[in-house]
C-alpha positions in Angstrom: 0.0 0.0 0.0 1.4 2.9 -1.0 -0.8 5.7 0.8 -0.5 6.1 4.7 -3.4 7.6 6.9 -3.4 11.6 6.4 -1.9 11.7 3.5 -3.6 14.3 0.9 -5.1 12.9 -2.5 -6.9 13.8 -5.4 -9.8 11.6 -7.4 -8.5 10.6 -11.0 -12.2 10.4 -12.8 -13.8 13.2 -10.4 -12.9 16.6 -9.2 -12.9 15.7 -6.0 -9.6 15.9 -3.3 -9.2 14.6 0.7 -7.1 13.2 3.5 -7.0 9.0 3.9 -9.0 8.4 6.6 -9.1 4.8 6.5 -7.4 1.7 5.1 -9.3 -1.6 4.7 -6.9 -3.6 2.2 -4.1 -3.6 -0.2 -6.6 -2.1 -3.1 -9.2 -0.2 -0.9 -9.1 2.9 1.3 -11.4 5.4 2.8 -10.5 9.5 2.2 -12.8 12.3 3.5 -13.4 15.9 1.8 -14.3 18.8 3.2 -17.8 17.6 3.9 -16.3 15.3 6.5 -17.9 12.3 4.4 -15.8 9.3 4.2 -15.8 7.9 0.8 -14.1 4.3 0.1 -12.4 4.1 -3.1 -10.0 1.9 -5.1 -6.6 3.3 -4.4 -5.9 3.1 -7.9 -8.6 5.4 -8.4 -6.6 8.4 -6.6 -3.1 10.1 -6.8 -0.9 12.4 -4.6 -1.2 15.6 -4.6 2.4 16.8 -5.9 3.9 18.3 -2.9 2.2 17.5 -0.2 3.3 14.3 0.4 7.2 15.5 0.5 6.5 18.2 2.5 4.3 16.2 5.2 7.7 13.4 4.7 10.4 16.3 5.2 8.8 17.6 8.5 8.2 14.2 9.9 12.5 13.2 9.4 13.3 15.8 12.3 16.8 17.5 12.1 19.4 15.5 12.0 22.9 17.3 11.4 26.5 17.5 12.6 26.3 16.8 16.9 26.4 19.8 18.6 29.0 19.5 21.5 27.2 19.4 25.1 29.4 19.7 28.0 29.3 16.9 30.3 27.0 18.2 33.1 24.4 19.4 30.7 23.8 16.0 28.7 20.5 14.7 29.2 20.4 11.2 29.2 16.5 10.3 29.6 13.1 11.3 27.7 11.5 9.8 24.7 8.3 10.0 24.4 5.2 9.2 22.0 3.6 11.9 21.2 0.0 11.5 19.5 -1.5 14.3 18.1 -4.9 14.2 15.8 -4.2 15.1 12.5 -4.8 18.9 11.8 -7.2 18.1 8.6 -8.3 15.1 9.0 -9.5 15.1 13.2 -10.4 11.1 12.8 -7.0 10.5 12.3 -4.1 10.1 15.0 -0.4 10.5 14.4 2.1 9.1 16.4 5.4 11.4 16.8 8.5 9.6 18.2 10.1 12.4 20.5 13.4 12.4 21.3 14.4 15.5 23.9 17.7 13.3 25.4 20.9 14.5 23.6 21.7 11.5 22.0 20.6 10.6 18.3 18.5 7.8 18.3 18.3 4.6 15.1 14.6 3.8 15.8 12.5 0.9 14.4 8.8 0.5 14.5 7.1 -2.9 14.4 3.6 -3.4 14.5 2.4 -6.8 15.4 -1.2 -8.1 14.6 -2.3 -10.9 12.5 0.9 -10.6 11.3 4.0 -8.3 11.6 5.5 -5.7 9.9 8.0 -3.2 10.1 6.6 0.6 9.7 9.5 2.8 10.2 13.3 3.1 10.6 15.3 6.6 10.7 17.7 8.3 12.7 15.9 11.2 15.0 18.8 13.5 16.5 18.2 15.7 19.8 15.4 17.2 20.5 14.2 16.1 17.3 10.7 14.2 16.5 9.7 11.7 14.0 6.0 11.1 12.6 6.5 7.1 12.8 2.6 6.0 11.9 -0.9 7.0 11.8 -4.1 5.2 12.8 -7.5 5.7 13.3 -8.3 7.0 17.2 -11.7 5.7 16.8 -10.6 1.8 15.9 -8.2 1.7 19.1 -9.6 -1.5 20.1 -8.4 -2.6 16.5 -5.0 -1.3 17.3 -2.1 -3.6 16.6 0.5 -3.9 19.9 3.6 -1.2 19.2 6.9 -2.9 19.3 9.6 0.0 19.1 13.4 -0.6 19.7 16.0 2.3 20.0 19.9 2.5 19.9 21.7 5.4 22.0 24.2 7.0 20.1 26.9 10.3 20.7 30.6 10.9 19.6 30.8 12.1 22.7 32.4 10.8 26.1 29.2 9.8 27.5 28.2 6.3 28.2 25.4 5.2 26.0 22.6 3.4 27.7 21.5 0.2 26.8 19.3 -0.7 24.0 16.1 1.1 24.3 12.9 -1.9 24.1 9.0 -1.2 24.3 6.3 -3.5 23.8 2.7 -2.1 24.5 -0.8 -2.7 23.0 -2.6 1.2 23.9 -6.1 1.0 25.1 -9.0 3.5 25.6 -7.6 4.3 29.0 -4.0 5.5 27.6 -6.0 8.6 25.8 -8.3 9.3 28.8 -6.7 12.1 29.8 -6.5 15.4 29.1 -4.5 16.9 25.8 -1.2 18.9 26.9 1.3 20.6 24.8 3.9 18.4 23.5 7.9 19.2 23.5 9.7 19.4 20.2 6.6 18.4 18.2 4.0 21.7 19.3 0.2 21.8 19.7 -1.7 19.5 22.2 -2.0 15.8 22.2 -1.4 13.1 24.7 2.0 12.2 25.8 3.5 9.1 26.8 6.8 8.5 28.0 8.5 4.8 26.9 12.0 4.9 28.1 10.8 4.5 31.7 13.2 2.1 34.1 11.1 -1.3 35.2 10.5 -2.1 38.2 13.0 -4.7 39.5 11.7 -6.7 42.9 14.6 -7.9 44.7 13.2 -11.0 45.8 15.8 -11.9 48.5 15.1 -8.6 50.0 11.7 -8.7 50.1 11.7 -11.9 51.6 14.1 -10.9 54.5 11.8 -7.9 55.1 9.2 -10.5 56.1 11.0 -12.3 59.0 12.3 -8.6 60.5 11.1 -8.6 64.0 8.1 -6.0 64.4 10.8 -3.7 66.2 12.7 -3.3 62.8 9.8 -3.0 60.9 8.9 0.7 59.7 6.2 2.3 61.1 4.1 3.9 58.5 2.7 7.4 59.6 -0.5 8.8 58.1 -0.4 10.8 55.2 -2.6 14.4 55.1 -5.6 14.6 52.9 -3.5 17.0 50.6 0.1 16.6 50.3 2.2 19.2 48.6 4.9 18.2 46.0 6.5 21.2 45.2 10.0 21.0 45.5 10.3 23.9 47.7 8.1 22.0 49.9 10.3 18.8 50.3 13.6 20.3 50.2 15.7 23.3 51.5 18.6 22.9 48.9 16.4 22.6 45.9 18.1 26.0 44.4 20.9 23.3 43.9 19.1 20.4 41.6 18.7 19.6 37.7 15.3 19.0 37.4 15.4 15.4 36.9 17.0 15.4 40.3 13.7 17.1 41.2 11.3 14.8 39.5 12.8 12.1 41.2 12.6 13.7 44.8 8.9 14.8 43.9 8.0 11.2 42.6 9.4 9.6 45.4 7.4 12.1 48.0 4.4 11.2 46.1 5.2 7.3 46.0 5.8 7.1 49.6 1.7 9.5 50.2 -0.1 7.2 48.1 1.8 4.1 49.7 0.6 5.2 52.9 -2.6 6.3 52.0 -3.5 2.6 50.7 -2.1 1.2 54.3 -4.3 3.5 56.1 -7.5 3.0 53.6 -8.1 6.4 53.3 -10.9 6.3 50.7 -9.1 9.5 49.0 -6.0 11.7 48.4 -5.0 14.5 46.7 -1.4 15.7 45.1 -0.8 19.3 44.8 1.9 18.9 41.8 1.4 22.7 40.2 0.8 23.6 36.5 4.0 24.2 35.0 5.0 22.5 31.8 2.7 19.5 33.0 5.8 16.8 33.2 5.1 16.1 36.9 1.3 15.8 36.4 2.1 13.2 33.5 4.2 11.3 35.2 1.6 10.8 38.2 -1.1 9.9 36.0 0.8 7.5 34.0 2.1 5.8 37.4 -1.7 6.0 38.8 -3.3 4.2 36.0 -0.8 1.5 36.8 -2.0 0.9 40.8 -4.4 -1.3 41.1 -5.4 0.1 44.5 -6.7 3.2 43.0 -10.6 3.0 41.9 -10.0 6.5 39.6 -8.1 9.6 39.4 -9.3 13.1 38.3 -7.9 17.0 38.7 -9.3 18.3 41.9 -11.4 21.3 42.7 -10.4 23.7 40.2 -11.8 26.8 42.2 -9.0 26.1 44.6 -6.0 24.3 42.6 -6.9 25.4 39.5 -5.4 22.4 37.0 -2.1 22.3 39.7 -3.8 19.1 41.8 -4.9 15.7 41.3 -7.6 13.8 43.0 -7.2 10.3 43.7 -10.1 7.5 45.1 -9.0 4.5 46.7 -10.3 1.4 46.4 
């Protein structure tokens, strides 16, 4: 198939033009005009428009150049994301941006697997650079095929590349429940999701030792308020001194540690003040939220007293 979703075609036996909304085979596909009709046509039975496909191509590649030199203390190591933003013609239509804001370049590969799988994209996305990687229908999620996207770490400088980057995830209705929020790199709103987050590892020796301490060793675990703060300025004194991933960690751990307590004390809610600002914190507590199985649902609290700075959380 030689047409992707969004891309920009004209009728050959009618004067009539649209975006590909939808793909059913190899020789059929659906594209909607103006009128917001979806018409299914033979794919023979269109062309490209001349241009629009190499321009919509050329700002998908990101810039990729000559590295720029970054001293040492200033490279940034972690954040690629997904970015998914609704096609700006064509509003039935998702596109999925690979965002890169680490200074490495990154060799990505996209593999969808389905009935069967296939490889959908492969390029080289330099710093703070995005990629348009694939396009599907938001309102066919549940048709989705699971994303299998692999990522080598790459700079000529002295820095220590990470290990190969590996995520495997089939996206449900839930991923996109959230509210839109303005995407790095990539502009506009759309929902972000971060991929190159660290598993979990459960030392299992560990754990197992913590269950024979005698109940004088065993932490005591205090009650949490009803609102807990996680601004850094709240947590720590010597904050003027952190990067800001230093920061995220010290708020995610603060907010860990609340909700742990919260579910050992059954409260039957809590809420996180976590601020506005470029909405990274907020993300990264909904994303790690929608993960807990102790938590019944989460929402942003009163707005006439946090504005869009808090979130609510009900315990199950």
């Amino acid at each position: 198939m030689k047409y992707k979703l969004g891309d920009f075609v004209r009728f050959v036996d009618e004067r009539r033009e649209g975006y590909v909304t939808r793909i059913f085979d190899e020789q059929m596909i659906g594209v909607t005009g103006d009128d917001d009709f979806e018409i299914p046509v033979l794919a023979s039975k269109v062309t490209t428009v001349h241009g629009h496909a190499a321009n919509k191509q050329q700002a998908a590649q990101g810039k990729v150049g000559t590295e720029v030199a970054i001293p040492t203390a200033e490279f940034v190591s972690r954040g690629i994301y997904l970015g998914v933003v609704s096609d700006a013609k064509a509003a039935l239509v998702v596109h999925f941006h690979l965002i890169n804001e680490t200074s490495f370049q990154l060799m990505i590969t996209l593999t969808i697997e389905g009935q069967r799988n296939k490889g959908e994209y492969l390029g080289i996305i330099g710093p703070r650079s995005s990629a348009d990687m694939y396009s599907a229908q938001l309102a066919d999620i549940q048709l989705w095929p699971k994303f299998s996207i692999q990522a080598l770490y790459f700079t000529a400088q002295d820095v220590k590349p990470l290990p190969p980057l590996v995520f495997n995830e089939k996206f449900k209705a839930k991923d996109f429940a959230g509210a839109k929020k303005n995407l790095p790199v990539v502009g506009g709103q759309g929902w972000l999701i971060r991929i190159d987050e660290p598993e979990m590892v459960i030392d299992a020796q560990k754990l197992k030792e913590s269950f024979f301490k005698p109940a004088a060793e065993k932490q005591q675990v205090d009650r949490p308020l009803n609102e807990v703060d996680l601004h850094i300025e709240k947590l720590r004194d010597d904050h003027h001194f952190m990067g800001s991933a230093e920061i995220l960690n010290i708020q995610l751990d603060a907010f860990k540690k609340a909700l742990d307590a919260a579910i050992v004390h059954q409260l039957p809610e809590i809420t996180f003040i976590h601020g506005a600002g470029n909405g990274t914190l907020r993300n990264e507590l909904h994303k790690l939220l929608g993960k807990n199985q102790k938590v019944r649902t989460f929402m942003d609290a009163r707005k006439e007293k946090f504005g869009y700075g808090a979130t609510k959380v009900v315990l199950k």
